[in-house]
DSSP file (Angstrom, degrees, kcal/mol; ACC not computed):
  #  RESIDUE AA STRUCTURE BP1 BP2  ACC     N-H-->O    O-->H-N    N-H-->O    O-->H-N    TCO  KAPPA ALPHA  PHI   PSI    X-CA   Y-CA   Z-CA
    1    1 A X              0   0    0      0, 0.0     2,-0.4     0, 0.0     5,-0.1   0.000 360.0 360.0 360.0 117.0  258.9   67.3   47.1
    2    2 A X        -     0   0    0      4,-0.1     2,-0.1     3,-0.1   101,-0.0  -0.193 360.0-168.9 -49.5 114.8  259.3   65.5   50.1
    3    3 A X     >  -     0   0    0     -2,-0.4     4,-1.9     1,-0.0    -1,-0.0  -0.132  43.6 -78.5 -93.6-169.3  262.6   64.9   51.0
    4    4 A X  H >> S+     0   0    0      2,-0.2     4,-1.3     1,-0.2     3,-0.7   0.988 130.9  53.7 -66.4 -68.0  264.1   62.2   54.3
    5    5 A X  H >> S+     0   0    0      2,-0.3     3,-2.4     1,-0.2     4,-1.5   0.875 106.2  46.8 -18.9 -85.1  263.2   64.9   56.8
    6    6 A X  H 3> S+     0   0    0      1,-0.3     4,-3.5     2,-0.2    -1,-0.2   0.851 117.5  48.6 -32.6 -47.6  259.6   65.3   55.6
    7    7 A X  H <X S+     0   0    0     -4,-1.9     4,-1.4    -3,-0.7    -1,-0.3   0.775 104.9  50.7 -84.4 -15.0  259.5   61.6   55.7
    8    8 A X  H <X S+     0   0    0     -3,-2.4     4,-0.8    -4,-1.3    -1,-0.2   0.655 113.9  47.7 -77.0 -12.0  260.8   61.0   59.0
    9    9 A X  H  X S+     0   0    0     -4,-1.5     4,-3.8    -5,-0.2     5,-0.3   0.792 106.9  58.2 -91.3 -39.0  258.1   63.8   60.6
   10   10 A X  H  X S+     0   0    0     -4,-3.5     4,-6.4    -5,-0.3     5,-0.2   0.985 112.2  43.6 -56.9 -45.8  255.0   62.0   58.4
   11   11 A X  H  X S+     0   0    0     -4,-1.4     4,-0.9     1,-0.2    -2,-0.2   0.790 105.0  55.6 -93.4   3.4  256.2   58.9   60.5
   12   12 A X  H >X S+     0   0    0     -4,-0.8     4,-1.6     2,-0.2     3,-0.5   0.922 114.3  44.1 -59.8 -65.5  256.4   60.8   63.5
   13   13 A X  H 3< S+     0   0    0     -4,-3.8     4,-0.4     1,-0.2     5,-0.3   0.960 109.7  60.3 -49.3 -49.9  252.5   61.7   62.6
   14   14 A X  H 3X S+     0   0    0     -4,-6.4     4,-2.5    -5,-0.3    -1,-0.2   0.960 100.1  43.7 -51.3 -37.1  252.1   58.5   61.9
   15   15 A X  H <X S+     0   0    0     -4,-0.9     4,-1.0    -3,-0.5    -2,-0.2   0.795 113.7  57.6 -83.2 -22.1  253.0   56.8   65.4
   16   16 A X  H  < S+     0   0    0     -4,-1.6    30,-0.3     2,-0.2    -1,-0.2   0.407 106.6  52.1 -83.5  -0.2  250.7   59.8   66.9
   17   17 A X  H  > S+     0   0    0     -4,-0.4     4,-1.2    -5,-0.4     3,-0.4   0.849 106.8  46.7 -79.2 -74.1  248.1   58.2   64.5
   18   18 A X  H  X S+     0   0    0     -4,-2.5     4,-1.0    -5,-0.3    -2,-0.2   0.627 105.9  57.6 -52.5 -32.9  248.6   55.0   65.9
   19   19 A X  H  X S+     0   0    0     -4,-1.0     4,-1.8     2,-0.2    -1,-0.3   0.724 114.7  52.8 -68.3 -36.5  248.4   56.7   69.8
   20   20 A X  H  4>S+     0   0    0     -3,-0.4     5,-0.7     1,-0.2    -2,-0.2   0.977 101.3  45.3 -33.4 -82.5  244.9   57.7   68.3
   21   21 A X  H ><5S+     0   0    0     -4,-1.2     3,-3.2     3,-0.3    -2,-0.2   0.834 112.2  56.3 -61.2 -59.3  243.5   55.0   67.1
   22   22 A X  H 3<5S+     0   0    0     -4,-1.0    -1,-0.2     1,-0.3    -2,-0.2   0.964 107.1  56.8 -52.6 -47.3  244.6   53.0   70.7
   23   23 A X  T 3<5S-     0   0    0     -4,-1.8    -1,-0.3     2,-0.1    -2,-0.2   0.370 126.0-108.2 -45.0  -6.0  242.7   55.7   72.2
   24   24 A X  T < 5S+     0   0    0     -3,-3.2     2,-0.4     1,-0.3    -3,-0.3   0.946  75.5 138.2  65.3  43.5  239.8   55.0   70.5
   25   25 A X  S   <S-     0   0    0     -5,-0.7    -1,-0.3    -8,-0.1    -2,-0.1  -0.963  71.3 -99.1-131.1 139.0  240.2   57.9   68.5
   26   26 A X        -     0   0    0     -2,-0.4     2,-1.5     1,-0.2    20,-0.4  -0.120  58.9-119.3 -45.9 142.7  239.7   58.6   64.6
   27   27 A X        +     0   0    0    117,-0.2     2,-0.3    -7,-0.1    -1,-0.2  -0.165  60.7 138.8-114.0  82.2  243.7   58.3   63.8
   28   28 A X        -     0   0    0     -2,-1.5    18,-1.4   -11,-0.1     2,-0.5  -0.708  36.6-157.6-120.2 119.6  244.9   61.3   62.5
   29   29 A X  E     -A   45   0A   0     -2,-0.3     2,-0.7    16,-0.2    16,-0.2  -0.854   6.9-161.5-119.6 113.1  248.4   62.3   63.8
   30   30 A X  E     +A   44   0A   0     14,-1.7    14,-1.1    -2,-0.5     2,-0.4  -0.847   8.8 179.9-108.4 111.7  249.7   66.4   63.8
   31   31 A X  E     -AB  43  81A   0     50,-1.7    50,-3.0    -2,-0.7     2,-0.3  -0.969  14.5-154.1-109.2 143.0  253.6   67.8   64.1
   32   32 A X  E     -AB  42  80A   0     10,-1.7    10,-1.2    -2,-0.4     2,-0.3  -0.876  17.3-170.6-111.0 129.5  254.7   71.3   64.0
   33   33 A X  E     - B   0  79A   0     46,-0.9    46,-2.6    -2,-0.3     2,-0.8  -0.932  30.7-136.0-116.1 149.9  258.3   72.0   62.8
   34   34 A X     >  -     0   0    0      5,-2.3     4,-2.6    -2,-0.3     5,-0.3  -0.953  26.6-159.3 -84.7 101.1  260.6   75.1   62.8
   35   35 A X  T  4 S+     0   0    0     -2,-0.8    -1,-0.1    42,-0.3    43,-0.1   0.446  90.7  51.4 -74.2 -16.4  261.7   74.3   59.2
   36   36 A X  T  4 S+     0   0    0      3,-0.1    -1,-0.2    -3,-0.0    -2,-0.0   0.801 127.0  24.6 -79.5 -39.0  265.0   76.5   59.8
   37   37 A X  T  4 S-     0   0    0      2,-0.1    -2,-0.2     1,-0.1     3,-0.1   0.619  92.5-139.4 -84.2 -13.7  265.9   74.5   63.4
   38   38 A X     <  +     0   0    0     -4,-2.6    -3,-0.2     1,-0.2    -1,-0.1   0.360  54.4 155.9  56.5  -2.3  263.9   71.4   62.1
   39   39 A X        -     0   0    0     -5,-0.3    -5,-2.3    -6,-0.1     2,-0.9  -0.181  49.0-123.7   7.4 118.7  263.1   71.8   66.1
   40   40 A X        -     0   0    0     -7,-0.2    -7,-0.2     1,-0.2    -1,-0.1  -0.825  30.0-176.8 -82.5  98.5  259.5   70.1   66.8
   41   41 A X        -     0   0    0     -2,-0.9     2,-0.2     1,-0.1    -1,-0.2   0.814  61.5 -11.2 -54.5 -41.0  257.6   72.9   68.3
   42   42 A X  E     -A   32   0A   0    -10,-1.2   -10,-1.7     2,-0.0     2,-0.3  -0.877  55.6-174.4-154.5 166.1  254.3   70.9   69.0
   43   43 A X  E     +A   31   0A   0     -2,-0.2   -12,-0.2   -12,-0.2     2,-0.2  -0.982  12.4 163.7-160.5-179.5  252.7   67.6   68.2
   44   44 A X  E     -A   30   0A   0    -14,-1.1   -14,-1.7    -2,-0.3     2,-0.2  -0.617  26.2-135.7 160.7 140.3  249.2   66.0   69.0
   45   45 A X  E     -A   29   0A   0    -16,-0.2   -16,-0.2    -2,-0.2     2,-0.2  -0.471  50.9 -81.3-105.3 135.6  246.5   63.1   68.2
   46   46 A X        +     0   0    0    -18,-1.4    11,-0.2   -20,-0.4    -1,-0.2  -0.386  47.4 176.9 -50.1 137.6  242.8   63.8   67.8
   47   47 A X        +     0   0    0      9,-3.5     4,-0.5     6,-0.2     6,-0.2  -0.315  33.1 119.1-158.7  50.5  240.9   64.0   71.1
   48   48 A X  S  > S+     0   0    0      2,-0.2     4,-1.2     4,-0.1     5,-0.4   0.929  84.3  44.8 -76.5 -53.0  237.3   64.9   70.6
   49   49 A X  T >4 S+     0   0    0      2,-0.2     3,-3.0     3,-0.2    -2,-0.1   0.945 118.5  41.9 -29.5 -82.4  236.0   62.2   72.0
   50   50 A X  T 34 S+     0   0    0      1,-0.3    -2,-0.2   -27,-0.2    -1,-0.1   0.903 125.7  34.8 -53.3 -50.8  238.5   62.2   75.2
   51   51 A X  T 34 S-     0   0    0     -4,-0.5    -1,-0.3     2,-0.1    -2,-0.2   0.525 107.5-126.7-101.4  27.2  238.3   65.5   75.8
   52   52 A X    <<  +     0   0    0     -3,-3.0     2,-0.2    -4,-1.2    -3,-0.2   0.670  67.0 120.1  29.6  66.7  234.6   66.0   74.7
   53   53 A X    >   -     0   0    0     -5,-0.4     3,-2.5    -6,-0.2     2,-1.3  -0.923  54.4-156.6-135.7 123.4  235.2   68.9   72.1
   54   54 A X  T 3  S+     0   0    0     -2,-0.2    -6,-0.1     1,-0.2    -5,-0.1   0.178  95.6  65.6 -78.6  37.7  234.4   68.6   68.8
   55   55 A X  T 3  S+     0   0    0     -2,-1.3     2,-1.8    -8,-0.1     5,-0.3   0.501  76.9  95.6-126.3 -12.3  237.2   71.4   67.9
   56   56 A X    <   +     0   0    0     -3,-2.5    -9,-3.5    -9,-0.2    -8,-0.1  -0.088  43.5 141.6 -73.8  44.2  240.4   68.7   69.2
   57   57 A X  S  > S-     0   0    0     -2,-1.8     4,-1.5   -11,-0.2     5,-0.3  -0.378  70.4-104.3 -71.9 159.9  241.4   67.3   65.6
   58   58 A X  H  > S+     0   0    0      2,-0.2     4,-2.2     3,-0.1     5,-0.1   0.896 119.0  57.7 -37.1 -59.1  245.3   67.0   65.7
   59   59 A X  H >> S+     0   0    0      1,-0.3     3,-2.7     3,-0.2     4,-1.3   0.853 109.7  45.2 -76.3 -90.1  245.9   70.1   63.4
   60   60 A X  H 3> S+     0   0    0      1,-0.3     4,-5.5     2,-0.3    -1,-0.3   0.547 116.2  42.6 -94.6 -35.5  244.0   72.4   65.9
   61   61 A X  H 3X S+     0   0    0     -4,-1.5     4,-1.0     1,-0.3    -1,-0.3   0.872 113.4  55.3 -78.9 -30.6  245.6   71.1   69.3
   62   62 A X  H <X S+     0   0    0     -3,-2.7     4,-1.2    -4,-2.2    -2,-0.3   0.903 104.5  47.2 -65.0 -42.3  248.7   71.1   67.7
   63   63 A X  H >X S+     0   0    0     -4,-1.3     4,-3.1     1,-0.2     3,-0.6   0.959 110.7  58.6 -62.9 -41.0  248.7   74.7   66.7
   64   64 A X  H 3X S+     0   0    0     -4,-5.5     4,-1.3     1,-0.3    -1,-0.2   0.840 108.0  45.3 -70.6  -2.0  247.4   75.5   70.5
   65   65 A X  H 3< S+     0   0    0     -4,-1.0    -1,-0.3    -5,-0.2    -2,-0.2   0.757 106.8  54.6 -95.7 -10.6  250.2   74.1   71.9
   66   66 A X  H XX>S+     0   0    0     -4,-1.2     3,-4.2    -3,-0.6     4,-1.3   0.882 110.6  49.9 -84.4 -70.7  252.6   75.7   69.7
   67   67 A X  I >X>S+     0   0    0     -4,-3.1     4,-2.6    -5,-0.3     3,-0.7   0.769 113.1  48.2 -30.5 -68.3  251.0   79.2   70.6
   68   68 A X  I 3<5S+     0   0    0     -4,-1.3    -1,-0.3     1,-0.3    -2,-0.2   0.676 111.3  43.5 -55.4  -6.3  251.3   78.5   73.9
   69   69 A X  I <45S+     0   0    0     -3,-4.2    -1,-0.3     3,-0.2    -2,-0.2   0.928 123.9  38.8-100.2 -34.6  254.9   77.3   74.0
   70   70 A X  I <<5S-     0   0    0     -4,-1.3    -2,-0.2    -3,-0.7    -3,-0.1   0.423 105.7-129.2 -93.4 -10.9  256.0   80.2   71.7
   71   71 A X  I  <<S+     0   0    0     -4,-2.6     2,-0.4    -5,-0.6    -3,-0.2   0.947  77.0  98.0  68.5  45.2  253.6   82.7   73.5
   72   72 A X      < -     0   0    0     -5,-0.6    -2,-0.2    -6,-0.3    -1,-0.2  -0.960  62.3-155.2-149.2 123.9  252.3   83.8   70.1
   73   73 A X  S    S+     0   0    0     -2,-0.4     2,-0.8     1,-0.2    -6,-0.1   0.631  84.3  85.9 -91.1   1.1  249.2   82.8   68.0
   74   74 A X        +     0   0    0     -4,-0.1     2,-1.0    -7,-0.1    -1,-0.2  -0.844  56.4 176.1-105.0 114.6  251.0   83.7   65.2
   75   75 A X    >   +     0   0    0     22,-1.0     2,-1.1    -2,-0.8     3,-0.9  -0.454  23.4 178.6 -98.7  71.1  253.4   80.2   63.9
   76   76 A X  T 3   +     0   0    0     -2,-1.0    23,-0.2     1,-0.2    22,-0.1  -0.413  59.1  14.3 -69.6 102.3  254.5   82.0   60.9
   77   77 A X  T 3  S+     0   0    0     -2,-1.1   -42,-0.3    21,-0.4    -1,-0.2   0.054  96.6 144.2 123.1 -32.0  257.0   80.0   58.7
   78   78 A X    <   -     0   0    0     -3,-0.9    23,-1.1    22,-0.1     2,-0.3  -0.005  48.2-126.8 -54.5 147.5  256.0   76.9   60.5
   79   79 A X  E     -Bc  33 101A   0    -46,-2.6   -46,-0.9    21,-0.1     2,-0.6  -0.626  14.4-160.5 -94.0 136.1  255.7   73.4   59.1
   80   80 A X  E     -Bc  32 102A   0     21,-2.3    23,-2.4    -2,-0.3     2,-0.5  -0.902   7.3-176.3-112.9 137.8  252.5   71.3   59.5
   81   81 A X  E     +Bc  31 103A   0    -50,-3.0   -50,-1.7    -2,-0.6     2,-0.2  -0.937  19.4 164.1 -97.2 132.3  252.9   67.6   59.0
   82   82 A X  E     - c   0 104A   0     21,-1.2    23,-1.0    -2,-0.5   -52,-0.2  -0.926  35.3-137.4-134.3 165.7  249.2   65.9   59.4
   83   83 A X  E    S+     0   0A   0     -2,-0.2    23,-1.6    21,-0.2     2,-0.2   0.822  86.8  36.5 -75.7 -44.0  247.9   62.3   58.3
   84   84 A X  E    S- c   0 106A   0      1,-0.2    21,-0.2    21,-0.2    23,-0.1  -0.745 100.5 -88.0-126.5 150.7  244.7   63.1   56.8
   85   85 A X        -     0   0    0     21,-0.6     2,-0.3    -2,-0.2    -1,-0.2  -0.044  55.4 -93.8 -30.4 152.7  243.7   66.3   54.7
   86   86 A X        -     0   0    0      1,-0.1    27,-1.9    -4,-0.1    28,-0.3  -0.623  33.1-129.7 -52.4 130.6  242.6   69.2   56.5
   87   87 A X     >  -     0   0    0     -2,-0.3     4,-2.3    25,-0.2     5,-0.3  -0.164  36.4-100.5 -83.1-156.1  239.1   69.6   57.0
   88   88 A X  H  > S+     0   0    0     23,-0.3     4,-1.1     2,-0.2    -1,-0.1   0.860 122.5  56.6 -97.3 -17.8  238.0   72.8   56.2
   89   89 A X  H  > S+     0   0    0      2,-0.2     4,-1.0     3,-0.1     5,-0.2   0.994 112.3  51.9 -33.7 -73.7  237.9   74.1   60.4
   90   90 A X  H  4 S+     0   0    0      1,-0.3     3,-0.3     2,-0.2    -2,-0.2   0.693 105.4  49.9 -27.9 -54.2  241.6   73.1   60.3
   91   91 A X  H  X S+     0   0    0     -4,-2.3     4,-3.3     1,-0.3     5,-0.4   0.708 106.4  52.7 -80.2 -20.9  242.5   75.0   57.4
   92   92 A X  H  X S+     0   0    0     -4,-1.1     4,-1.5     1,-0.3    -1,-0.3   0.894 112.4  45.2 -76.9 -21.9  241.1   78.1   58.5
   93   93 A X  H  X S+     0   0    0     -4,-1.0     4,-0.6    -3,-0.3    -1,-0.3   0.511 113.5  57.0 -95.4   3.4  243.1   78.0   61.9
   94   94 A X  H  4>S+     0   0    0     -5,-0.2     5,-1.1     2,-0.2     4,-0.4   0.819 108.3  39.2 -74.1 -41.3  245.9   77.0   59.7
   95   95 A X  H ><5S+     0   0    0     -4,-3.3     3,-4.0     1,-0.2    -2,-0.2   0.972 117.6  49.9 -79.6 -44.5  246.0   79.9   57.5
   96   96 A X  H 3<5S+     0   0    0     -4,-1.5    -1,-0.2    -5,-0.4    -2,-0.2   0.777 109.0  53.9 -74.7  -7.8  245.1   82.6   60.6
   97   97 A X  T 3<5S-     0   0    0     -4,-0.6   -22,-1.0   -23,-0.1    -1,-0.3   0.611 112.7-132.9 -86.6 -17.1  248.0   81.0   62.7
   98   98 A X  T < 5 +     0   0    0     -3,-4.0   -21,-0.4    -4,-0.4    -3,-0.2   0.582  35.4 178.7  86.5   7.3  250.3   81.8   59.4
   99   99 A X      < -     0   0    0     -5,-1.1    -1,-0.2   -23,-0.2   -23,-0.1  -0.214  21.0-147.5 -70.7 131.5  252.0   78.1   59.1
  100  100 A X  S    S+     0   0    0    -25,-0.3    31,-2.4     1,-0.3     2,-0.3   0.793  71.2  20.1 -70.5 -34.5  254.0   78.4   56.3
  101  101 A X  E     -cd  79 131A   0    -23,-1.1   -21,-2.3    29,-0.3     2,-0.3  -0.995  56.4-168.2-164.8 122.3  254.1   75.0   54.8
  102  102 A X  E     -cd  80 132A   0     29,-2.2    31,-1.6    -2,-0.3     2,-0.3  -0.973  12.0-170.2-129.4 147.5  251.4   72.2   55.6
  103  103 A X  E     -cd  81 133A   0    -23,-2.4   -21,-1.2    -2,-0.3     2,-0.3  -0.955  19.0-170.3-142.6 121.5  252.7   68.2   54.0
  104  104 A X  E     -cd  82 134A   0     29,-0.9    31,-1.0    -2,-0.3   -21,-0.2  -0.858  23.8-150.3-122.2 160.6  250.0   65.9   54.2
  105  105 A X  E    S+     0   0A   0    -23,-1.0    30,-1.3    -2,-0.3    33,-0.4   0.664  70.5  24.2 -83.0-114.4  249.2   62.1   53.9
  106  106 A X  E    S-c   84   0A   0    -23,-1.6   -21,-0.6    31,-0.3     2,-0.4  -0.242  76.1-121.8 -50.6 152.8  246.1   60.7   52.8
  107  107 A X        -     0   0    0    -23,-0.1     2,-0.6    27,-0.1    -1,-0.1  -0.765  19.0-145.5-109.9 154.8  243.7   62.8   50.7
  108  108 A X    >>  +     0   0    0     -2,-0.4     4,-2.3     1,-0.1     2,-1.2  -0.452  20.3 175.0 -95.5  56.3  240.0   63.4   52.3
  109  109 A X  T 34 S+     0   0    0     -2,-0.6    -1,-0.1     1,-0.3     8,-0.1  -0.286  83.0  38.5 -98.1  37.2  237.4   63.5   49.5
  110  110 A X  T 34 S+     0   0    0     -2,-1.2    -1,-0.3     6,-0.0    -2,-0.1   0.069 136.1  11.5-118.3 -54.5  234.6   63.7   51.8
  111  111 A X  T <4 S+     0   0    0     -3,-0.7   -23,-0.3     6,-0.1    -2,-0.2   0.814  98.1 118.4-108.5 -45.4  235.8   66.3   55.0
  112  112 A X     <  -     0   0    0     -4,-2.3   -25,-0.2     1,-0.1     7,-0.2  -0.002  38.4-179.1 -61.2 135.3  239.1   67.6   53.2
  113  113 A X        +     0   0    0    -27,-1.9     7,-3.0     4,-0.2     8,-0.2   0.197  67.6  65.3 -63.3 -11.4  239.5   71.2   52.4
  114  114 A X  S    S+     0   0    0    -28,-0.3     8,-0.1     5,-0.2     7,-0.1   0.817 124.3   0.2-109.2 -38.3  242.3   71.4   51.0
  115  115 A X  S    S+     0   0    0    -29,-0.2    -2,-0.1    -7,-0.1    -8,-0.0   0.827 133.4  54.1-106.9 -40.9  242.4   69.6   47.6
  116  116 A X  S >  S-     0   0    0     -8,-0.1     3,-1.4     2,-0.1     4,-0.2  -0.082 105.7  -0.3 -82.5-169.6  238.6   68.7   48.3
  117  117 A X  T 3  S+     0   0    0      1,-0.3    -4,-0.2     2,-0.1    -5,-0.1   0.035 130.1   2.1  46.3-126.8  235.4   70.3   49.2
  118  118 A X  T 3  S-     0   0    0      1,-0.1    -1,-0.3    -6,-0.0    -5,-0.1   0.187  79.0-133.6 -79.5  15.8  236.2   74.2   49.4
  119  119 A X    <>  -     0   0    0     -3,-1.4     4,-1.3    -7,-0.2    -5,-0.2   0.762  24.0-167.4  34.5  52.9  239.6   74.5   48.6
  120  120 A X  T  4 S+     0   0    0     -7,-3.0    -1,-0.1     2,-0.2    -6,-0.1   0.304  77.5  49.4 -56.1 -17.6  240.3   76.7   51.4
  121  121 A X  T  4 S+     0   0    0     -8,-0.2    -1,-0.1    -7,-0.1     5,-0.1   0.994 109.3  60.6 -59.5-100.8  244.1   78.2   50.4
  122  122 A X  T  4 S+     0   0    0     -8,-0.1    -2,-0.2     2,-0.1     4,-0.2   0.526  83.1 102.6 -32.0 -43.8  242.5   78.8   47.1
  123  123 A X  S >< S-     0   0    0     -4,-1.3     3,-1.4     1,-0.2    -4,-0.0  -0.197  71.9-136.8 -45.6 136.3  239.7   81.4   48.4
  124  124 A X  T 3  S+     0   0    0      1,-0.2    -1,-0.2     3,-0.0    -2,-0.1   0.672 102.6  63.6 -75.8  -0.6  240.3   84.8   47.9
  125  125 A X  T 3  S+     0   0    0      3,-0.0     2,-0.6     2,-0.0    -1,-0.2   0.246  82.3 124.3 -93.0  24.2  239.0   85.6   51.9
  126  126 A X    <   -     0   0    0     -3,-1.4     3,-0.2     1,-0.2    -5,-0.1  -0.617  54.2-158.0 -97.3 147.0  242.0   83.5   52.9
  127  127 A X        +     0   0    0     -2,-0.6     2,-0.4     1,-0.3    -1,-0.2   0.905  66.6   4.7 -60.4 -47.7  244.2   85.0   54.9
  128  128 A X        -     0   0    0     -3,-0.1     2,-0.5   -36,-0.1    -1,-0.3  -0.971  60.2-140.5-149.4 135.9  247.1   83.3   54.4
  129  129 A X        -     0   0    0     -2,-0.4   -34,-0.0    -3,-0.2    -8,-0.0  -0.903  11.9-169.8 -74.0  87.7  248.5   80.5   52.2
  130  130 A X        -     0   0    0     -2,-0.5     2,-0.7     1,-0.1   -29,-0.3  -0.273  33.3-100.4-104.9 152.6  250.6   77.9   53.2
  131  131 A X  E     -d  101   0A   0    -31,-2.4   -29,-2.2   -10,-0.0     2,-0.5  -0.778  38.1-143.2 -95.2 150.6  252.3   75.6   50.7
  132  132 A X  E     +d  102   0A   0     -2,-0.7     2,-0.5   -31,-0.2   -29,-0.2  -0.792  25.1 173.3-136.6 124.4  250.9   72.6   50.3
  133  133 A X  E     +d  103   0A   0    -31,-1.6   -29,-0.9    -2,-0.5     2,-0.3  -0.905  14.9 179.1-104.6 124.8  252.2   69.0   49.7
  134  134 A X  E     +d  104   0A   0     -2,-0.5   -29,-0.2   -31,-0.2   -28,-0.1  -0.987  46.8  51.9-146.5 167.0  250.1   66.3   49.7
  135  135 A X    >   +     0   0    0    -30,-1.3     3,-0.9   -31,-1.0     4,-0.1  -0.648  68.3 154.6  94.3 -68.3  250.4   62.1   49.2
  136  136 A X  T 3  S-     0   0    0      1,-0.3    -1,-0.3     2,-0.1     5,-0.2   0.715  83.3 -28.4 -38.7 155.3  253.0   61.8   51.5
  137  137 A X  T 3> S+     0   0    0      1,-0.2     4,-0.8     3,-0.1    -1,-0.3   0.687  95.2 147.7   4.8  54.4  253.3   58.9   52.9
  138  138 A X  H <>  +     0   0    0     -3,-0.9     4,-2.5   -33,-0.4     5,-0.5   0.903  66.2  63.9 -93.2 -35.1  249.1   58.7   52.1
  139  139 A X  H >> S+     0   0    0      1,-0.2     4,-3.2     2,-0.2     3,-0.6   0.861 111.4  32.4 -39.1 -74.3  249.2   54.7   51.5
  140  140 A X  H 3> S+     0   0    0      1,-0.2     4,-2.1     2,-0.2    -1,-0.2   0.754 126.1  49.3 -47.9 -41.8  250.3   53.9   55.1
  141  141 A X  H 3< S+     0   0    0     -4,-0.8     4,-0.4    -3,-0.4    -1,-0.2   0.993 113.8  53.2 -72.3 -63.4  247.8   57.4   56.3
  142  142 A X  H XX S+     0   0    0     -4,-2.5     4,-3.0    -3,-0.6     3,-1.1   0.818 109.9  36.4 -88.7 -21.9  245.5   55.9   54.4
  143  143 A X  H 3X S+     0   0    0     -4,-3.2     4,-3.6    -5,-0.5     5,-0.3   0.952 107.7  62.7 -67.9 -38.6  245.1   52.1   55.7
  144  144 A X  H 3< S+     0   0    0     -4,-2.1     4,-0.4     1,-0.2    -1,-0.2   0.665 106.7  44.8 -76.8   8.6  245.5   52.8   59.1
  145  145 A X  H X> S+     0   0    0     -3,-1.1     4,-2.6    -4,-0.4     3,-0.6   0.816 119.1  43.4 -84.1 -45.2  242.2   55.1   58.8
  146  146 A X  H 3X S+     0   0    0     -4,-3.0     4,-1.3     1,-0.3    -2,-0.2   0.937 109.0  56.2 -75.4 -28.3  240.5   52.2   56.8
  147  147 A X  H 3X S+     0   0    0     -4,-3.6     4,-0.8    -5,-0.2    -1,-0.3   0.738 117.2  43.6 -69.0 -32.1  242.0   49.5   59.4
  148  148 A X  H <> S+     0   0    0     -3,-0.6     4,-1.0    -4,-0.4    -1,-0.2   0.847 110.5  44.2  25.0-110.3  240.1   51.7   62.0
  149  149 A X  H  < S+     0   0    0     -4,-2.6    -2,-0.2     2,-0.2    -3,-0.1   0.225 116.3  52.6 -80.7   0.5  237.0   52.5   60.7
  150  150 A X  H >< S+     0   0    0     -4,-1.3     3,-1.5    -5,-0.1    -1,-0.2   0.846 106.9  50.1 -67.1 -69.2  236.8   48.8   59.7
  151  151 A X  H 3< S+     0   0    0     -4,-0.8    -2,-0.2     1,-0.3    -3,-0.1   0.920 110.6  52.4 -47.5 -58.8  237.6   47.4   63.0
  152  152 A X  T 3<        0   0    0     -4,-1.0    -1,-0.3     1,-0.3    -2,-0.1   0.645 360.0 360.0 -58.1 -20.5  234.9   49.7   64.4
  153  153 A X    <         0   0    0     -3,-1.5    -1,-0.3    -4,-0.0    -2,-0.2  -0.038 360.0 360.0 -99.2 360.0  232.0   48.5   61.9
């Protein structure tokens, strides 16, 4: 259950939503915590567009800066706060990076992986299993996608 923490880090993903979305970027906002030091190891906005790779969702950029800062590709025990479900890309560098515990916003019933589509935790080839919260703050996750992709239309 999300507790004050958890909700002050969703709206820390949120305002990197919102740096998205200014960017012209879908606006999906990613933080990495050390859940003993509550420390924020990494953070990061979707940036396919801007950086013209379709592999730079939040989740993914976030993880590479947390390897790199911790000089390890394994962030074992780590927490992932994201706006939107995982897609199913996400989740697979989620489980092989080892993040302990992944708290999400909005749910994805189209791209998401985690509750939707392939239920990627749930596979028996997954490597590792995080636990998984979702709804958090998903109203607020979920308007500022539709307020977006509206605007864009």
């Amino acid at each position: 259950m999300a507790d004050d923490f958890d909700l002050g880090m969703m709206q820390r993903a949120m305002a990197l939503a919102r740096a998205a979305a200014a960017a012209g970027e879908a606006p999906i906002g990613a933080v990495l915590v050390d859940p003993v030091t509550r420390e924020v190891v990494a953070e990061a906005h979707n940036q396919p567009i801007g950086l013209h790779d379709p592999t730079a969702h939040a989740e993914v950029l976030a993880l590479r800066a947390a390897g790199a800062r911790l000089g390890n590709y394994r962030l074992t025990g780590l927490t992932l706060y994201v706006t939107l479900e995982p897609c199913v890309m996400c989740a697979g560098a989620i489980s092989h990076a080892r993040i302990g515990r992944v708290v999400y916003g909005a749910d994805d019933a189209k791209g998401g992986a985690v509750k939707h589509g392939p239920r990627f935790f749930e596979q028996p080839t997954c490597h590792s299993r995080p636990q998984v919260e979702s709804g958090v703050m998903a109203d607020e996750a979920s308007a500022i996608l539709k307020d977006f992709f509206k605007a864009r239309r």
